[in-house]
C-alpha positions as CSV (number, residue, x, y, z in Angstrom):
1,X,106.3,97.0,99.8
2,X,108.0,93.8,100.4
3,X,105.3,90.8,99.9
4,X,104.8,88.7,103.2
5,X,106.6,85.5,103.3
6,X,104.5,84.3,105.8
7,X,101.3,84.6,103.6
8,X,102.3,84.4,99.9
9,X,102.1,81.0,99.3
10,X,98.4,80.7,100.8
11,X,96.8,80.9,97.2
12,X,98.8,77.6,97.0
13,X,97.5,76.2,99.9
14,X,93.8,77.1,98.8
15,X,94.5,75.7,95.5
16,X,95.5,72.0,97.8
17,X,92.4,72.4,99.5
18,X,90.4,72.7,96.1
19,X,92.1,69.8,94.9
20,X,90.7,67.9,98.3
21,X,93.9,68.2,100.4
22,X,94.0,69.0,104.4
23,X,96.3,71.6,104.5
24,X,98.3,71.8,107.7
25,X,99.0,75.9,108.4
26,X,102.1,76.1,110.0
27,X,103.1,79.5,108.3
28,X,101.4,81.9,111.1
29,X,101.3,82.5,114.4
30,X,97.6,81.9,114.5
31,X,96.7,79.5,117.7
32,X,93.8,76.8,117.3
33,X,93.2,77.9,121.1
34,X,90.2,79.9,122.5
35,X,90.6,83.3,124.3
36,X,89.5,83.3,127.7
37,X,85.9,83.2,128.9
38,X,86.5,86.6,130.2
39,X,87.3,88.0,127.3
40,X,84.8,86.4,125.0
41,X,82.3,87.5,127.5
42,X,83.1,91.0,127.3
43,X,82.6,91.1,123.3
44,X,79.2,89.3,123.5
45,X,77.7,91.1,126.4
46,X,78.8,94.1,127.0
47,X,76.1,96.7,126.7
48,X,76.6,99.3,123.7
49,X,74.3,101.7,122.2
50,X,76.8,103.6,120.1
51,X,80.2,102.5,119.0
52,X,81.7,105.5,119.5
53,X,85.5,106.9,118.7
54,X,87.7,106.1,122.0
55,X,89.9,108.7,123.3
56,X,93.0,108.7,120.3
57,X,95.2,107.4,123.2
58,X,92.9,104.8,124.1
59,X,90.2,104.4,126.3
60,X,91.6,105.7,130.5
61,X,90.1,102.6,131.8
62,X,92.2,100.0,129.8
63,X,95.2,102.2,129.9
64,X,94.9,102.5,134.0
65,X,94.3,98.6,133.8
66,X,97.5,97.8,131.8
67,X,99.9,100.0,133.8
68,X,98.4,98.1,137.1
69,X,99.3,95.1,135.0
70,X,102.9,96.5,134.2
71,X,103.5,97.4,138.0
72,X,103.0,93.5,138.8
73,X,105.6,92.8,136.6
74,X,107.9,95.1,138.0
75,X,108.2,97.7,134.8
76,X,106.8,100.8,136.8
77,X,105.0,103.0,134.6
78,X,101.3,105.3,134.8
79,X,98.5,105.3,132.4
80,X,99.4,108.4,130.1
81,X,103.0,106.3,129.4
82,X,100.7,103.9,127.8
83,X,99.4,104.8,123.9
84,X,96.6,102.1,122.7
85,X,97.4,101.4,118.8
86,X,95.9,98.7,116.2
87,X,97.9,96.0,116.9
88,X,101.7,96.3,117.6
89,X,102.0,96.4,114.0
90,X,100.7,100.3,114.5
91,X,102.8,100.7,117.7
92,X,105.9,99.8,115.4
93,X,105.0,102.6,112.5
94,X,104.4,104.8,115.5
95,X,107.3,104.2,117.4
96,X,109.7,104.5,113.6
97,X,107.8,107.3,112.6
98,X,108.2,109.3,115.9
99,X,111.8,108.4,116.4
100,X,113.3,108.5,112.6
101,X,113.4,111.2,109.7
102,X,113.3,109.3,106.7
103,X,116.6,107.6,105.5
104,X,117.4,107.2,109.4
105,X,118.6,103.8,110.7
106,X,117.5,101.1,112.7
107,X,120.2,98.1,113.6
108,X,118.4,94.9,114.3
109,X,119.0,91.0,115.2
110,X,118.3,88.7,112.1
111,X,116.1,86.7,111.2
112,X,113.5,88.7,112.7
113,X,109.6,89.1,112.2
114,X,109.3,89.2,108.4
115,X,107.0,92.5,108.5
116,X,109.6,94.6,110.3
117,X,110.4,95.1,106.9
118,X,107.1,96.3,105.6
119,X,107.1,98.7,108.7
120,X,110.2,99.9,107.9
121,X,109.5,100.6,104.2
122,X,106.5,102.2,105.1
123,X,108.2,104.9,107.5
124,X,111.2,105.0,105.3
125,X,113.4,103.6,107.6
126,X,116.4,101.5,106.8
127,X,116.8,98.0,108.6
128,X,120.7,97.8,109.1
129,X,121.3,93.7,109.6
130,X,123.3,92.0,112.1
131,X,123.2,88.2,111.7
132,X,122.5,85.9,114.5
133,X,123.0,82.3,114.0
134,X,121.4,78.6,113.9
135,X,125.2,77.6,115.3
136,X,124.6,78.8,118.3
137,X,121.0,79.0,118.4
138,X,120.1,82.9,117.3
139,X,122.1,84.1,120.6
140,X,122.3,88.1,120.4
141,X,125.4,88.9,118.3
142,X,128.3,90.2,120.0
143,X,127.6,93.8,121.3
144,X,130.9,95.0,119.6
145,X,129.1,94.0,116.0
146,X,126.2,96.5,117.3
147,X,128.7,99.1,117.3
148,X,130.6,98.9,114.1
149,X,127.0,99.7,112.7
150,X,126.8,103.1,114.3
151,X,126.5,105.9,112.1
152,X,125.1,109.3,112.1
153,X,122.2,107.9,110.6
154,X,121.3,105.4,113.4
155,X,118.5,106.0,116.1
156,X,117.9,102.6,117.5
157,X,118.5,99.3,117.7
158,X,115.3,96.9,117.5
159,X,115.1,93.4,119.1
160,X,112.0,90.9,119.7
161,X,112.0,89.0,123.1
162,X,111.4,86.8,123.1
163,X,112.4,86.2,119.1
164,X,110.4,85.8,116.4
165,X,110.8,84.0,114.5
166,X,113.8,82.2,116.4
167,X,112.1,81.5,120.0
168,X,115.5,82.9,121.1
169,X,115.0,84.6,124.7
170,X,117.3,87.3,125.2
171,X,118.8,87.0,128.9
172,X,119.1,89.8,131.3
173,X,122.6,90.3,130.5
174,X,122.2,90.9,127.0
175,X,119.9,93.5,127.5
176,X,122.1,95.7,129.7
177,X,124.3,95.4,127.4
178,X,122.3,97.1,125.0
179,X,120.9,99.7,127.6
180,X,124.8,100.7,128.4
181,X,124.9,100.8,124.1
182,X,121.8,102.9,124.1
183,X,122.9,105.4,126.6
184,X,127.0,105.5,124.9
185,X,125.2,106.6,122.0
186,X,122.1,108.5,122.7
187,X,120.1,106.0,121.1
188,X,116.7,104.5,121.2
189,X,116.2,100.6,122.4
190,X,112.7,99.2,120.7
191,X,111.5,96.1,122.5
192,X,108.5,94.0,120.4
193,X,107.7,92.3,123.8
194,X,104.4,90.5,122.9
195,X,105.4,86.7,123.7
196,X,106.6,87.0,127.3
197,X,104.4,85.4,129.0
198,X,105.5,82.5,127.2
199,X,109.2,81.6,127.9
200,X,109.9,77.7,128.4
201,X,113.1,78.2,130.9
202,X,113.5,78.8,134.5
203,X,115.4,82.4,134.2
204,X,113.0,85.2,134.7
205,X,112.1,87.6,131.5
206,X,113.9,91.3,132.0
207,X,112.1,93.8,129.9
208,X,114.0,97.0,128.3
209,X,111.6,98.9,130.8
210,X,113.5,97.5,133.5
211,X,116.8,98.6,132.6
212,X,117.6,101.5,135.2
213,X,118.6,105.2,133.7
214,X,117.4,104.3,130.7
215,X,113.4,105.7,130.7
216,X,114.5,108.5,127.8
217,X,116.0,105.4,125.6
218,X,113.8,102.6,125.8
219,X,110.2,101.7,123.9
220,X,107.7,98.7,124.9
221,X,105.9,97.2,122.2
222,X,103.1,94.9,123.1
223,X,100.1,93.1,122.0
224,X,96.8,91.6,123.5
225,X,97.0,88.9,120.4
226,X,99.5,85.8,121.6
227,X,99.2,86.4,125.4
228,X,95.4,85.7,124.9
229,X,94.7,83.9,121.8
230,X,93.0,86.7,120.2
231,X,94.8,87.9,116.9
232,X,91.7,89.2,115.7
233,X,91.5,91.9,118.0
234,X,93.9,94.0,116.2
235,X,95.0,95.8,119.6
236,X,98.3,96.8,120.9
237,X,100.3,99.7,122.6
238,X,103.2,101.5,122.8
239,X,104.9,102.5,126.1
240,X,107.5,104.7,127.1
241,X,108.3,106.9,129.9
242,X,109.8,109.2,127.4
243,X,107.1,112.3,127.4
244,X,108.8,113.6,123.7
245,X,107.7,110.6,121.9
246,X,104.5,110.4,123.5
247,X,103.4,113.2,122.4
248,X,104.6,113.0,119.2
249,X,102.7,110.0,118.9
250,X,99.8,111.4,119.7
251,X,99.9,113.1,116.8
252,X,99.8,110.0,114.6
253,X,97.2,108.8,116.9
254,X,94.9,111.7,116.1
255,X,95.4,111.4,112.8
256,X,93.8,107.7,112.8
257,X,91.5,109.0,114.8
258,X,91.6,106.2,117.3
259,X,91.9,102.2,118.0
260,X,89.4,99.5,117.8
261,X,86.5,100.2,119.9
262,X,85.1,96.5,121.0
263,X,89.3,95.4,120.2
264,X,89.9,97.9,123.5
265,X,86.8,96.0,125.3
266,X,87.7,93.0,125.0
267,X,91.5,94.0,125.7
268,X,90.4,95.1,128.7
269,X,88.7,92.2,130.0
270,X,91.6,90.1,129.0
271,X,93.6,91.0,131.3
272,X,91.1,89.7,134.2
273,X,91.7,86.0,132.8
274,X,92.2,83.5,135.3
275,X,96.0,82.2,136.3
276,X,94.5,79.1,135.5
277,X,93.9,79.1,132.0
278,X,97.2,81.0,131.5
279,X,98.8,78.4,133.3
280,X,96.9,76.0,130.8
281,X,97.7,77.7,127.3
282,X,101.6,78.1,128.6
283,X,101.7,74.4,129.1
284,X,100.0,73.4,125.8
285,X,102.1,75.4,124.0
286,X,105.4,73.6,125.8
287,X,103.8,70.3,125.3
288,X,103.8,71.5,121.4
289,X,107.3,73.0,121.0
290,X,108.7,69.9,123.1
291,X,107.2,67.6,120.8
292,X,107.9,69.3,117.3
293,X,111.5,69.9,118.4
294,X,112.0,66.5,119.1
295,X,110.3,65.4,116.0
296,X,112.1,68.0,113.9
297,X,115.7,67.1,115.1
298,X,114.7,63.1,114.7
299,X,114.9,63.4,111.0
300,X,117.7,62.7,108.6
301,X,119.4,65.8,108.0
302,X,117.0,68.5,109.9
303,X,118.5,70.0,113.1
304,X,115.8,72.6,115.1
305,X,117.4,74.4,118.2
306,X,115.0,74.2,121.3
307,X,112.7,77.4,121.1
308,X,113.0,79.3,125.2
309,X,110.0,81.2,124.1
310,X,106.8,81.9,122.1
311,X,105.4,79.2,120.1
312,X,107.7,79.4,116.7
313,X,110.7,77.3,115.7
314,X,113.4,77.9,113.5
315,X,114.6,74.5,111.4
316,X,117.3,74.0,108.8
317,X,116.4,71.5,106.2
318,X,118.6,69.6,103.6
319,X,117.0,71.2,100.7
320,X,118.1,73.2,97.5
321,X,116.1,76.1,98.6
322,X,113.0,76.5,101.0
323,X,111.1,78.5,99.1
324,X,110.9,75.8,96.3
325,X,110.5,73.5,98.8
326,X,107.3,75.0,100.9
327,X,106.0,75.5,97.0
328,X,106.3,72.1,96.2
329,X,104.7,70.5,99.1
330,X,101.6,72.3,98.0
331,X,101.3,71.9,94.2
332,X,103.0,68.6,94.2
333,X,103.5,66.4,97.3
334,X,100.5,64.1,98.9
335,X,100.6,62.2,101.7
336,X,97.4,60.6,102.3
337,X,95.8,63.7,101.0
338,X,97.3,65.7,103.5
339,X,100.2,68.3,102.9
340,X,101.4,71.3,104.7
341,X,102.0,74.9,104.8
342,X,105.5,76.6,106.4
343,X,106.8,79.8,105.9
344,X,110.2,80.0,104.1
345,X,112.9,81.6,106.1
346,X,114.7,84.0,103.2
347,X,111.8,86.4,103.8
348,X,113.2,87.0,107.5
349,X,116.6,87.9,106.8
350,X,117.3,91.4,105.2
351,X,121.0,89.9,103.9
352,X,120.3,88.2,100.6
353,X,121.0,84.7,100.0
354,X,120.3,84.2,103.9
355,X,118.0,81.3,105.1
356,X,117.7,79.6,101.7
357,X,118.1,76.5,103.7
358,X,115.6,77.5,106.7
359,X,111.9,77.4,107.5
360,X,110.0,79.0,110.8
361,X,107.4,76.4,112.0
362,X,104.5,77.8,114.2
363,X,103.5,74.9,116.1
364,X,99.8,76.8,117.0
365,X,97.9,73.4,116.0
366,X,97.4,70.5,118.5
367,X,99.4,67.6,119.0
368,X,97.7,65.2,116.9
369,X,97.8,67.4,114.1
370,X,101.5,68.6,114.5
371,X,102.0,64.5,114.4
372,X,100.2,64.6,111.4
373,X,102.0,67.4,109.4
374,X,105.6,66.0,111.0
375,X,104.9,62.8,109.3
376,X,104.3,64.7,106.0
377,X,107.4,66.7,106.2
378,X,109.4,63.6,107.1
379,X,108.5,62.0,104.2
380,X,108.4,65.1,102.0
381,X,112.1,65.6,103.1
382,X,112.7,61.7,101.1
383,X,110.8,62.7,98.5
384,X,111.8,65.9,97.2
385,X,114.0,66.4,94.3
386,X,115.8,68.8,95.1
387,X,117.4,67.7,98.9
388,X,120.4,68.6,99.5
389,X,122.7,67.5,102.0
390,X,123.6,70.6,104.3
391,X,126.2,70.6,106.5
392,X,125.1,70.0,109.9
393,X,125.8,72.3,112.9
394,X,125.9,71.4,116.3
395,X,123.1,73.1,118.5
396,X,124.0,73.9,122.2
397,X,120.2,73.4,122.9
398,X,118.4,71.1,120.5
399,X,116.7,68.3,122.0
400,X,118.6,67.4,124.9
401,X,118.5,70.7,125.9
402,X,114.8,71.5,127.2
């Protein structure tokens, strides 16, 4: 099992803190923002006498709730389409294990979401690579690279939309292009859909469950985590209009006997939160990524395209090696007793040698303290031994293009 990227340097970062350094966590997508009052209502009020096992498909009321949810967003589907798992980490497992015999094949954007790989290695699935690129700002690769990696071992191809870690939002052209793959080749389109609600540009989001004559193909993968500051719930879902790999997963679900009881309560009432403080979390988390984006692509030798969605941003630095690097600003660098933590980018790239020279930045901490850490890294960046100049690519979308 492949060790996180995102989390293995915390014993560092605990070690700074012992040493009286204010760490700065920009390593996980872990918002400093509440959940809604709805939702943390529902956790401390609601009346309970037993916490009982939920139906293994999740409880009917949450399920009917979320596909009335779906239908106002235009992806059509009922209740029983809808499988309640422990985060979309389980949904993921579920969807692999229900779709792939072991050895079987899934092709998939990179850099992508570090613990697809642990998923993966856990169903005995094999990530096939194709490389996306800071040149032209993680755009979907060209579909005819999609199809040189068809073999008889492939079942699907797996995206994130939008991207994680890239903030790359696939557009609606991109993703018929992989519905018309899916359906050439009999194979199964994943969608990990869990940051939709929060895509910085004007065109609307198009989600694999709106592709028409695809309903056997495509999977939904979503999450009550980002879309309502609650990580902690550990609650997610797979849907599909595909009656096959529902039942199937069923059978996994039965086996875990079923998800999080007050997680599916407070899920529930989630999705009762106001427009307004939707409307308020989107707009702090644009405030963020416009100002780390700027800040990022304002220092010698950094460029950062624009993130379109969620609240992550890739960066190349001009460093020997980024994992060195997010070492050494824990154990070694100071700045006013201050330091920070980012995730190196090697650890989301299954071709080796790949993002040696790159770093995914969550900005999920308030502006001051994003100011804060940005001055650290700035000066970090003069300081460290090992920079090295990179050559610098021109982004289509970095900070003139908001």
């Amino acid at each position: 099992m492949p060790a996180s990227p995102i989390r293995k340097l915390v014993p560092f970062a605990e070690q700074a803190i012992r040493d009286g350094k204010k760490v700065y966590y920009l390593n996980i997508g872990q918002p400093d923002l509440p959940p809604s009052d709805t939702t943390l209502s529902a956790i401390r009020n609601t009346p309970i006498d037993v916490i009982e096992y939920s139906h293994s498909a999740g409880n009917v009321s949450y399920r009917k709730k979320l596909a009335d949810y779906y239908k106002k967003l235009e992806i059509d589907v009922e209740f029983d389409n809808i499988l309640i798992t422990t985060g979309a980490s389980e949904a993921i497992m579920f969807a692999f294990n229900c779709c792939c015999n072991p050895g079987d094949e899934i092709i998939m954007p990179e850099p992508f979401y570090a613990n697809y790989n642990g998923f993966a290695t856990a169903t005995d699935v094999n990530i096939v690579p194709i490389t996306s690129s800071i040149e032209n700002n993680f755009a979907l690769p060209p579909i005819s690279e999609f199809e040189k990696k068809i073999t008889s071992k492939t079942k699907g191809i797996f995206i994130c939309n939008p991207n994680n870690p890239t903030g790359y939002l696939y557009s609606r052209r991109e993703i018929e292009m992989l519905g018309e793959l899916v359906k050439k080749y009999n194979l199964y389109l994943f969608s990990d859909e869990v940051y939709r609600t929060l895509c910085y540009v004007d065109e609307p989001f198009f989600s694999v469950m709106q592709l028409k004559g695809c309903d056997q193909n495509t999977m939904l993968i979503d999450s009550a985590s980002k879309r309502y500051n609650a990580c902690g719930l550990r609650i997610g879902a797979l849907i599909t209009r595909n009656r096959e790999i529902v039942d199937t997963a069923m059978k996994f679900a039965q086996a875990r006997l079923s998800p999080p009881h007050f997680g599916q309560i407070a899920g529930e009432a989630a999705l009762d939160s106001s427009e307004d403080y939707l409307n308020r979390i989107f707009d702090e988390f644009k405030s963020r990524r416009d100002f780390i984006v700027s800040a990022l692509n304002r220092m010698d030798g950094v460029i950062a395209p624009a993130a379109k969605g969620t609240f992550y941003v890739m960066a190349q630095l001009p460093v020997d090696d980024t994992e060195k690097f997010c070492q050494w600003l824990l154990t070694d660098f100071n700045h006013k007793q201050q330091t920070l933590l980012l995730a190196p980018a090697s650890g989301f790239y299954k071709t080796a040698g790949l993002g040696r020279h790159e770093v995914r930045i969550a900005y999920v901490l308030g502006i001051n303290d994003l100011r804060n850490a940005m001055d650290c890294l700035e000066l970090a960046l003069k300081q460290y031994p090992g920079r090295k100049e990179i050559k610098r690519v021109k982004s289509i979308s970095s900070v003139s293009g908001f």
